[in-house]
Steps between C-alpha positions, in 0.01 A plus 500: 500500500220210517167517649453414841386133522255624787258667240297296229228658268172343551270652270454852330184635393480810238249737623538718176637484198581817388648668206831543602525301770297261727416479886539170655507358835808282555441214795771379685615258771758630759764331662248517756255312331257766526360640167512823370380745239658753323362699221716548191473743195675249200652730236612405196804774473584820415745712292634795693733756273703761584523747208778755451464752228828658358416887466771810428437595859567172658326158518158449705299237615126463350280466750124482520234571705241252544215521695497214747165361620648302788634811601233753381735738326769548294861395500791595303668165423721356179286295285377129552261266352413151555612213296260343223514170585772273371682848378835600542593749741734714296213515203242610780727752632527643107094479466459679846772770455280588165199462609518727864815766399463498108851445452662224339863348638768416227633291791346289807731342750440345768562620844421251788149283613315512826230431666285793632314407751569131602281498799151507256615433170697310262571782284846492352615815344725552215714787518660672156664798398410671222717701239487674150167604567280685230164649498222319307211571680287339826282235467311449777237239632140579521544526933785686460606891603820590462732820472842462415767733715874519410733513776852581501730228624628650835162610572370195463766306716418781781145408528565146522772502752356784712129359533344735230417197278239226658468251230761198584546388186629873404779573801595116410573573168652862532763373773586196300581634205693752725676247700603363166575806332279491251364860562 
């Protein structure tokens, strides 16, 4: 689908440019001819993985919980990062999965791409499941707290199609790889 002919950028100015991601204010001209202002959060990416862990009792998802300043708690959520810029998804969900769960995927496929939140951002999400997995220890940023919690498949498809899971990005996951029988 094209863009409407009736709206026409006609300036953007970055308020802040920040370390993931910058604010701007996008200017536009409506069919109308009246101008408006929207703000906009430009994101370079991110890497989103859902990691299943073979184990003798059954396979689980690793979650983590990550304490969420927008939100002023914590959330149990798979892992994500944002892309380094110019990097390859795939190689950023690796570096993330490492970095946040401490495991270590002997495979990384991917799984789908969306957008998030479309309405304020540009973000595009990469979505990838990840298999073989083997412990080698987290290494986490400087601004990061994370624990790592195992979940057992079923479980974990539960909470995400009966509203016990809140992050998006999670039930997304979980009921895509279900829908495709991946789980």
């Amino acid at each position: 689908m094209s863009e409407p002919d009736s709206i026409r950028e006609i300036g953007r100015t970055t308020l802040r440019k920040g370390r993931k991601f910058d604010f701007e204010v996008l200017r536009v001209r409506a069919a109308s001819g009246k101008e408006l202002e929207c703000d906009i959060v430009r994101h370079g990416g991110s890497a989103v993985i859902l990691p299943v862990l073979d184990r003798p009792e059954g396979p689980a998802i690793v979650f983590v919980r990550n304490y969420r300043y927008s939100i002023a708690r914590t959330l149990l959520e798979i892992p994500a990062g944002t892309l380094e810029k110019g990097e390859d998804p795939g190689v950023c969900a690796g570096r993330e999965l490492i970095e946040e769960t401490g495991y270590r995927a002997a495979r990384i496929e991917p799984l789908a791409e969306f957008l998030p939140t479309p309405g304020m951002t540009n973000e595009r999400m990469h979505l990838f499941l990840a298999t073989g997995l083997s412990f080698v220890g987290q290494d986490l940023e400087e601004d990061e707290s994370i624990q790592v919690e195992l979940v057992p498949v079923p479980e974990a498809i539960s909470m995400a199609t009966g509203g016990r899971l809140e992050d998006g990005k999670s039930i997304l996951a979980l009921c895509l790889a279900r829908q495709k029988q991946l789980l």
